[in-house]
LUMTI-649208 format. One record per residue: residue number from 1; z, x negated, y of N, C-alpha, C in turn. Coordinates in pm, whole numbers, always signed. Each point is the difference from the previous one (the first is absolute). Example, Ala and Ser with C-alpha at 12.3 -4.5 7.8 and 13.67 -1.06 7.14 Angstrom:
2
1/+780/-1319/-569/+0/+89/+119/+0/-90/+120;
2/-72/+35/+105/+6/-82/+119/+73/+77/+109;
This chain:
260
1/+2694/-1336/-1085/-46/+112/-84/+79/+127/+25;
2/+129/+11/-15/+62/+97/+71/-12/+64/+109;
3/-45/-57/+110/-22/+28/+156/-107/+103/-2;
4/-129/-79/-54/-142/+41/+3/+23/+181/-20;
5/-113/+24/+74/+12/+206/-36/-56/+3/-75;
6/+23/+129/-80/-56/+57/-117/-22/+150/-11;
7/-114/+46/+24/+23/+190/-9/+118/-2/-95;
8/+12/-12/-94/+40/+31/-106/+118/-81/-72;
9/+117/+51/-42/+112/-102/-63/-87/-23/-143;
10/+57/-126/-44/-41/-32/-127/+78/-114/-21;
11/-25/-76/-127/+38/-99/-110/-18/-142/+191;
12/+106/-93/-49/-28/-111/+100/-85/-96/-19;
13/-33/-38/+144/-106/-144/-65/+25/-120/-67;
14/-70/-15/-80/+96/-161/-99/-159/-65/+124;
15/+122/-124/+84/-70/-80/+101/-81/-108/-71;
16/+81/-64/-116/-59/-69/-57/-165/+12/-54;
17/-8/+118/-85/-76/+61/-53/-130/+19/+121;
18/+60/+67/+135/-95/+67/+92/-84/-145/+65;
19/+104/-97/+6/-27/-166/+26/-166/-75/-53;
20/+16/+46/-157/-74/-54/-74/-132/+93/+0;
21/-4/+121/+3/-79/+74/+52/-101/-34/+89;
22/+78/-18/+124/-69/-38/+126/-42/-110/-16;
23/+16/-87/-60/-55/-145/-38/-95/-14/-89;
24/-6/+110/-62/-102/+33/-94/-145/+40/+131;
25/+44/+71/+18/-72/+94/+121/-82/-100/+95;
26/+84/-87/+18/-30/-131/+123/-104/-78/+13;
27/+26/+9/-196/-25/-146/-92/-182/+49/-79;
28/+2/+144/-18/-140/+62/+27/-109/-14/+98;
29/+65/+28/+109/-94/-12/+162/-30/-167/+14;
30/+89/-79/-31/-20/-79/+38/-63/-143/-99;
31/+62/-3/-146/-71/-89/-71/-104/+50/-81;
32/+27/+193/-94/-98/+39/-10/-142/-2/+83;
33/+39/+57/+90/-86/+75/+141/-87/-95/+68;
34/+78/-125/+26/-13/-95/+113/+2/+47/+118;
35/+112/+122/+18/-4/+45/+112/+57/-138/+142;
36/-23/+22/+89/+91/-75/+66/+138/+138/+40;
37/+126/-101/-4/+113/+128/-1/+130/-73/+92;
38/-23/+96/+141/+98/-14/+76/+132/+94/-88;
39/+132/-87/+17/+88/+61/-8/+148/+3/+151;
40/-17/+111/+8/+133/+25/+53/+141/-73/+15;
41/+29/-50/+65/+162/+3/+34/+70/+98/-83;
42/+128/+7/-97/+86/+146/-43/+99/-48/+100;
43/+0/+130/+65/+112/+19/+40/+134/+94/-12;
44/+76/-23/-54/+197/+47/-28/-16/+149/+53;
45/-18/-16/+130/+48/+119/+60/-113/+96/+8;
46/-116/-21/-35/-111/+124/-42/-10/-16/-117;
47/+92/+112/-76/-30/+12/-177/-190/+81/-18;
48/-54/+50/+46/-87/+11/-23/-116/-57/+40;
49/-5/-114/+78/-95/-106/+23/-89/-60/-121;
50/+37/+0/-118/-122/-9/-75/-124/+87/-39;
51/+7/+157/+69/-98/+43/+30/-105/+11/+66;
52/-40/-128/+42/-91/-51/+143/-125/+100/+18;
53/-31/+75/-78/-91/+124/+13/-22/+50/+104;
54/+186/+43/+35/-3/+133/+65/-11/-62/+142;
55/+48/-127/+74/+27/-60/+68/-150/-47/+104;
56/-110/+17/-49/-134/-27/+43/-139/+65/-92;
57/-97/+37/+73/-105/+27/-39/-107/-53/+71;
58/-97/-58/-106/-117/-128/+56/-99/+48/-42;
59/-118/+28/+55/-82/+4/-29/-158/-57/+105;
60/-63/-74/-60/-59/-80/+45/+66/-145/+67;
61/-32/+6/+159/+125/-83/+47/+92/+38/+81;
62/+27/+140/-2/+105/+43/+82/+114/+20/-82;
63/+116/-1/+36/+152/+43/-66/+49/+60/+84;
64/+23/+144/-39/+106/+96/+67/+145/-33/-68;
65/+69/-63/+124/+139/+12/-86/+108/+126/+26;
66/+20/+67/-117/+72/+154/-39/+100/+39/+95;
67/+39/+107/+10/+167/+17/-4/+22/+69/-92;
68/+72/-74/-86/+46/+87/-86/+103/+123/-12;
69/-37/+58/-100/+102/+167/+19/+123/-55/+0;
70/+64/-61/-112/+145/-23/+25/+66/-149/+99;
71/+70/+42/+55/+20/-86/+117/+47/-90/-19;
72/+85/-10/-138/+33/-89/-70/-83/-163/-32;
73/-145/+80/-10/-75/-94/-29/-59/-51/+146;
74/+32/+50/+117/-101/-9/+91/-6/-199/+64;
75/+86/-66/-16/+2/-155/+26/-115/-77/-126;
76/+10/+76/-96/-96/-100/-124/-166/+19/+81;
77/+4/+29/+106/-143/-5/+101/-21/-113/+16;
78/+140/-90/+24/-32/-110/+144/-19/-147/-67;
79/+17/+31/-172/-49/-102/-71/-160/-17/-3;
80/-32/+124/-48/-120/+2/-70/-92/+18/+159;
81/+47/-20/+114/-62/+11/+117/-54/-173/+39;
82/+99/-70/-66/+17/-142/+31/-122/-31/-72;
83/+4/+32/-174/-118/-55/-76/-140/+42/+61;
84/-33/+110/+34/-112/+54/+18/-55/-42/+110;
85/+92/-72/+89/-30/-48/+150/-44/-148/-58;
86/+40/-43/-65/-29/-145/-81/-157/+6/-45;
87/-34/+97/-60/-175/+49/-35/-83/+53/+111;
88/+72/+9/+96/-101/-4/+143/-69/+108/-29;
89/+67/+138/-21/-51/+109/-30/+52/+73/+131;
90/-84/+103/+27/+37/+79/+139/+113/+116/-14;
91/+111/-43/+49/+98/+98/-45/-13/+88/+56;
92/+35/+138/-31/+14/+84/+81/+168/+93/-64;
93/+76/+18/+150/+160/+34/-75/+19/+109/+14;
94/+96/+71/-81/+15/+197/+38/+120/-19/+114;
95/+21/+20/+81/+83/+16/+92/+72/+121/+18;
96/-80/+113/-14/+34/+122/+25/+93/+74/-62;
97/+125/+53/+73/+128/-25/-109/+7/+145/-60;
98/-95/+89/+2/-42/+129/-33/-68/-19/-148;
99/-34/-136/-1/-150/+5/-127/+108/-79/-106;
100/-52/+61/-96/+57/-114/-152/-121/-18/-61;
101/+7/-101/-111/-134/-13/-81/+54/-104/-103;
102/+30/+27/-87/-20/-91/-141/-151/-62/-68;
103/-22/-104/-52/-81/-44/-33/-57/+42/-119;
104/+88/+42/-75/+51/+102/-144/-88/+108/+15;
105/+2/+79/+128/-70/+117/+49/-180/-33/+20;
106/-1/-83/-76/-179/-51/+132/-126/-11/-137;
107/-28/+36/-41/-129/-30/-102/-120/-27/+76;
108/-70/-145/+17/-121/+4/+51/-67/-42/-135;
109/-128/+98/-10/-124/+6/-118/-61/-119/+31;
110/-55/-69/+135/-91/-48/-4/-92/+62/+91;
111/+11/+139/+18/-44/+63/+55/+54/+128/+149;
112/+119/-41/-24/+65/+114/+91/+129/-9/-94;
113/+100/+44/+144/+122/+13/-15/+68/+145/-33;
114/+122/-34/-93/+40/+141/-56/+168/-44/+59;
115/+48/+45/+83/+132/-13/-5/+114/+130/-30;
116/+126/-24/-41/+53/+145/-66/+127/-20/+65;
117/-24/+153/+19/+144/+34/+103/+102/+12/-55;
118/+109/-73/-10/+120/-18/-100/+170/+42/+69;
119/+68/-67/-67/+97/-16/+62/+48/-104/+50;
120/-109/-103/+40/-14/-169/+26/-136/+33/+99;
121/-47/+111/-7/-142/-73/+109/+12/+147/+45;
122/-59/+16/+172/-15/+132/+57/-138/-21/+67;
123/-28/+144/+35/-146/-11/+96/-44/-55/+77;
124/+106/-67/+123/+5/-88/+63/-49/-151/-17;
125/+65/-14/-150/-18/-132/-19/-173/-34/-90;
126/-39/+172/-61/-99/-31/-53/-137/+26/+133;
127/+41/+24/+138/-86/-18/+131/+1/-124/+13;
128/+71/-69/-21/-20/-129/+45/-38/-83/-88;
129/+20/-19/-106/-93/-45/-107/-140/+58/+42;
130/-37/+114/+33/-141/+4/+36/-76/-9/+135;
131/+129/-51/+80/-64/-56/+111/-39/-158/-12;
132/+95/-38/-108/-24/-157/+0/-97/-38/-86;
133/-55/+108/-107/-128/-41/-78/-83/+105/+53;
134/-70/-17/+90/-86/+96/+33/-160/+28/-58;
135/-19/-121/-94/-128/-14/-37/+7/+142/-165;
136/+107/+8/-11/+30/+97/-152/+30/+89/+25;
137/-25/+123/-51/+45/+116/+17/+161/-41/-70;
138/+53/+139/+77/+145/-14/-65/+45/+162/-29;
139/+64/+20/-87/+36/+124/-50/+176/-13/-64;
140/+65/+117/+58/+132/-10/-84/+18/+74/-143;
141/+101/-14/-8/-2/+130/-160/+165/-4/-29;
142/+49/+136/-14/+171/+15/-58/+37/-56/-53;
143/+105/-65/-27/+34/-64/-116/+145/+45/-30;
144/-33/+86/-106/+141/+98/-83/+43/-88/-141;
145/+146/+3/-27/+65/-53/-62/-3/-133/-71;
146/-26/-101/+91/-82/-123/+20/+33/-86/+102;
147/+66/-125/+15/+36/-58/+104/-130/-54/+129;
148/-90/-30/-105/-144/-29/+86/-133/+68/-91;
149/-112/-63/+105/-132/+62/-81/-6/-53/-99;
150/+24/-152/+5/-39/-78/-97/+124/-32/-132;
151/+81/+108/-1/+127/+30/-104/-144/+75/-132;
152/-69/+33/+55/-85/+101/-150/-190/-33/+41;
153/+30/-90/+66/-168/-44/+16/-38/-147/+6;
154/-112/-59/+15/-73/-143/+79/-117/+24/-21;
155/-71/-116/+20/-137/-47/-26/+5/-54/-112;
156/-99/+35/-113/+18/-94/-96/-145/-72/-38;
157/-84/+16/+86/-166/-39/+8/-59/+16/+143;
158/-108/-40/+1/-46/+35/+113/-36/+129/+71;
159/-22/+83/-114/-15/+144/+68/+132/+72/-98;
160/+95/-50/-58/+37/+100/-134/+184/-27/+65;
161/+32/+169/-4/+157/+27/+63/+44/+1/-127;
162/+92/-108/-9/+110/+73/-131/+104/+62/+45;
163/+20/+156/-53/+82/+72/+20/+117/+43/-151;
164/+138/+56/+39/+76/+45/-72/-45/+120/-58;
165/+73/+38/-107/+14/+144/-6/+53/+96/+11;
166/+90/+0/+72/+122/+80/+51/-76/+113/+91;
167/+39/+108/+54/-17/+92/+80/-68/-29/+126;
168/+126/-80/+36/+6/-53/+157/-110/-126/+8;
169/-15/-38/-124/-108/-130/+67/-183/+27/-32;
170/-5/+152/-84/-103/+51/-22/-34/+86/+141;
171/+65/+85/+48/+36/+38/+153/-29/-85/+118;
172/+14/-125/-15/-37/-91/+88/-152/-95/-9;
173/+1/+38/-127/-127/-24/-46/-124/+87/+38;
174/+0/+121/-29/-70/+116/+40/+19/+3/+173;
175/+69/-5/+97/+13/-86/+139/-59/-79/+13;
176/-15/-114/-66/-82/-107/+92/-170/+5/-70;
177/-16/+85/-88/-131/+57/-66/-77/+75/+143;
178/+104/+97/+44/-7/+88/+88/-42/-47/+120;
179/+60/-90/+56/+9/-82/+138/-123/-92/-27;
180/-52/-63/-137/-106/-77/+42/-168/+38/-7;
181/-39/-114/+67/-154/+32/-16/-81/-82/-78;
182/+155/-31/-84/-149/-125/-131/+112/+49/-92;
183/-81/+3/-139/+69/+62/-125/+23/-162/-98;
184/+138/+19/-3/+45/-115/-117/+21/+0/-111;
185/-17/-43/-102/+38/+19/-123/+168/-19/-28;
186/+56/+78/-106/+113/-3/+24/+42/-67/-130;
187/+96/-72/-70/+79/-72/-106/+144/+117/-19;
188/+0/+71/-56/+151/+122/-37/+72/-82/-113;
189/+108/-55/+57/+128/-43/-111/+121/+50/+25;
190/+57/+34/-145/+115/+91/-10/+63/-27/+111;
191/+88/-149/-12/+86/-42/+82/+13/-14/+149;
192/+28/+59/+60/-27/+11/+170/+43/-135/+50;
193/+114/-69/-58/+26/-138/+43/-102/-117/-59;
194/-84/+49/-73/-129/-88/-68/-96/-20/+49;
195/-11/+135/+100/-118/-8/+54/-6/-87/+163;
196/+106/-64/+30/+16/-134/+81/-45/-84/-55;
197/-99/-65/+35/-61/-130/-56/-75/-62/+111;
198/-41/-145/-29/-37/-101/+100/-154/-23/-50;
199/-92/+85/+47/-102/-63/+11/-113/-101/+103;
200/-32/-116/-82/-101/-128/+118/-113/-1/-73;
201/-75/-76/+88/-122/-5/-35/-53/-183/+66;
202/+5/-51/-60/+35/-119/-38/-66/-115/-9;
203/-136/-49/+77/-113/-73/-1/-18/-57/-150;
204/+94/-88/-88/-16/-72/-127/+34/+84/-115;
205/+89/+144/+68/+15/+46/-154/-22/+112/+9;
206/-66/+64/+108/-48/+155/-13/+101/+71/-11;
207/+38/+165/-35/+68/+130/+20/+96/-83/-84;
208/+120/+17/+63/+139/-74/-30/+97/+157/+14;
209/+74/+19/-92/+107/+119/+14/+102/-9/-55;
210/+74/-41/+86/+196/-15/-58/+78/+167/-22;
211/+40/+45/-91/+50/+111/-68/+93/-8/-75;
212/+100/+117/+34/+102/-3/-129/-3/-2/-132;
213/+149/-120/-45/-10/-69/-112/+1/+137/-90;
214/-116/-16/-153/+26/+88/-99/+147/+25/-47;
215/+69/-113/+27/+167/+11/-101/+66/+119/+136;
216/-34/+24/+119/+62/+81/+120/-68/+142/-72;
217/-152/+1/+54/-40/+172/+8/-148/-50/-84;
218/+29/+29/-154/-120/-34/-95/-81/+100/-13;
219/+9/+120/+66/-113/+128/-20/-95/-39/+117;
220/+48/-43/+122/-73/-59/+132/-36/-174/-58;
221/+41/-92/-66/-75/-71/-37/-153/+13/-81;
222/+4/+123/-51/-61/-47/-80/-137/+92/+52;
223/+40/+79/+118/-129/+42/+91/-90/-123/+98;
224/+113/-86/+4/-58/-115/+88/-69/-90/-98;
225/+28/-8/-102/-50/-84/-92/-163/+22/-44;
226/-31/+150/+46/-160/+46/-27/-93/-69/+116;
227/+85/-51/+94/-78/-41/+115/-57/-172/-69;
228/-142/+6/-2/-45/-108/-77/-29/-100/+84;
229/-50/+38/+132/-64/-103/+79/+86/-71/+98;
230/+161/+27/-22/+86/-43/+63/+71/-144/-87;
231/+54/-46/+31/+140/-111/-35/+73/+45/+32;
232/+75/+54/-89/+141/+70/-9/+110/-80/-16;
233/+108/+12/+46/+106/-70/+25/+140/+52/+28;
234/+49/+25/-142/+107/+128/+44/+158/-99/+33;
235/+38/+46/+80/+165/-38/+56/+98/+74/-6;
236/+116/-32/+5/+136/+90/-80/+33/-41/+165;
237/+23/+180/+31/+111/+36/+167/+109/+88/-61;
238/+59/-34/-128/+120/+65/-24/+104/+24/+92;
239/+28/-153/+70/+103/-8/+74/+46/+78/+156;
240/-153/-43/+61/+39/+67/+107/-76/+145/+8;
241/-23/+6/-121/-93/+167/+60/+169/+76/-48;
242/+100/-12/-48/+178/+29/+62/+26/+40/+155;
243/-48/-111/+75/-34/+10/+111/-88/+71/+66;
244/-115/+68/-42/-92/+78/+42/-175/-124/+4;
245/+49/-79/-38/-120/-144/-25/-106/+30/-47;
246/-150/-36/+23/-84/+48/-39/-87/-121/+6;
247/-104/-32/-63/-32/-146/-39/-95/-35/+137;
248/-71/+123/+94/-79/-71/+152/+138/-22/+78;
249/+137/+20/-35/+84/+14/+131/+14/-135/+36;
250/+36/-81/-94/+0/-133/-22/-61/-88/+74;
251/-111/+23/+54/-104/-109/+31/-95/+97/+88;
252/-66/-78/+153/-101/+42/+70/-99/-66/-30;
253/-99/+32/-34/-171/-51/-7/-71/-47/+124;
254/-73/-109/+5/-44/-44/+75/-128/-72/+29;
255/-88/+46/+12/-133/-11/-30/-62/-127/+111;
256/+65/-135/-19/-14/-112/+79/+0/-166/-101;
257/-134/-22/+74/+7/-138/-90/-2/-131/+60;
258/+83/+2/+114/+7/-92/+48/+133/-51/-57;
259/+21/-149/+38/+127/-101/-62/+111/+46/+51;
260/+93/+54/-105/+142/+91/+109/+107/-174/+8;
């Protein structure tokens, strides 16, 4: 917990606490959910390896695996390179020691890619993300006072962006309005760290949306709570959003139903 970066100094992580969290988190996807749920190796010497987010992006059956901005993180690749090679998915790797790309940085709608130029992802790295999905349009967008895109945004439906309300994530909002050619409906909650959420769509239980716990950010609960046609499912990221944690960093999606 100490190691891990943080924009920002703050209060320390109680591990215990962040422990039970993630087990909470686990224990959703997988006995709620019936997800099937690969987990990771932790490893000591990458304190930020429980962000498997940033580390790969899948969509369909290809996986681009990242380089990430801080170099620190750049070995937590060669795990999540191992699993994905296990799903017989077509890797494709960033090599290019010019390009960065966080996973953090990448919003795909469903429809086309939005990636945001940070201080973790550069132009470079968002070319190659669109050389490797070539079937989607791809578009970048700034990302000011914000570690990634997805620090004040996600998907929270099939066509519907939940966004923050802060400056900078209304700004980025009005950007990818700008850049596209299909109009989305948008979800506005106070909390810019609220508006990270995990939305699936789920053969047995339909629009599924994991969101921050009311006891965290209760003005952004209780915007998610109007969403009727969803199963809502709120989770407490007290711990590591200390860390800069955000509830997609956690976990890559994987749209495969074969026996892992």
């Amino acid at each position: 917990c100490r190691q891990a970066l943080r924009s920002v100094a703050g209060p320390e992580v109680d591990f215990a606490r962040a422990e039970r969290e993630y087990q909470l988190y686990v224990g959703v996807l997988r006995g709620k959910l019936g997800l099937q749920v690969l987990e990771l190796p932790a490893d000591e010497s990458l304190p930020d390896c429980v962000f498997v987010e940033d580390a790969a992006v899948v969509c369909e059956e290809t996986a681009l695996l990242t380089r990430p901005g801080a170099p620190s993180r750049r070995k937590e690749v060669e795990a999540m390179k191992k699993v994905l090679e296990s799903l017989n998915l077509n890797i494709v790797e960033m090599v290019d020691e010019n390009a960065t790309l966080d996973g953090g940085d990448v919003l795909f709608t469903g429809r086309e890619f939005f990636v945001g130029l940070s201080r973790r992802t550069n132009q470079r790295g968002a070319e190659i993300l669109a050389d490797t999905f070539k079937d989607y349009a791809v578009s970048t967008v700034p990302v000011h006072d914000a570690l990634h895109l997805k620090s004040f945004c996600s998907m929270a439906g099939p066509n519907l962006i939940a966004i923050g309300s802060s400056e900078a994530a209304q700004k980025a909002l009005k950007t990818m309005q700008q850049m596209s050619d299909h109009r989305y409906d948008k979800l506005t909650v106070p909390d810019d760290a609220a508006a990270n959420c995990i939305y699936l769509n789920i053969p047995s239980k339909g629009h599924v949306l994991l969101h921050r716990a009311p006891e965290e950010y209760p003005e952004s609960a209780k915007v998610f709570e109007k969403l009727k046609d969803h199963m809502l499912i709120p989770i407490a990221n007290t711990e590591l959003e200390k860390v800069d944690g955000a509830l997609t960093c956690c976990c890559v999606l994987i749209n495969k139903t074969s026996e892992l």
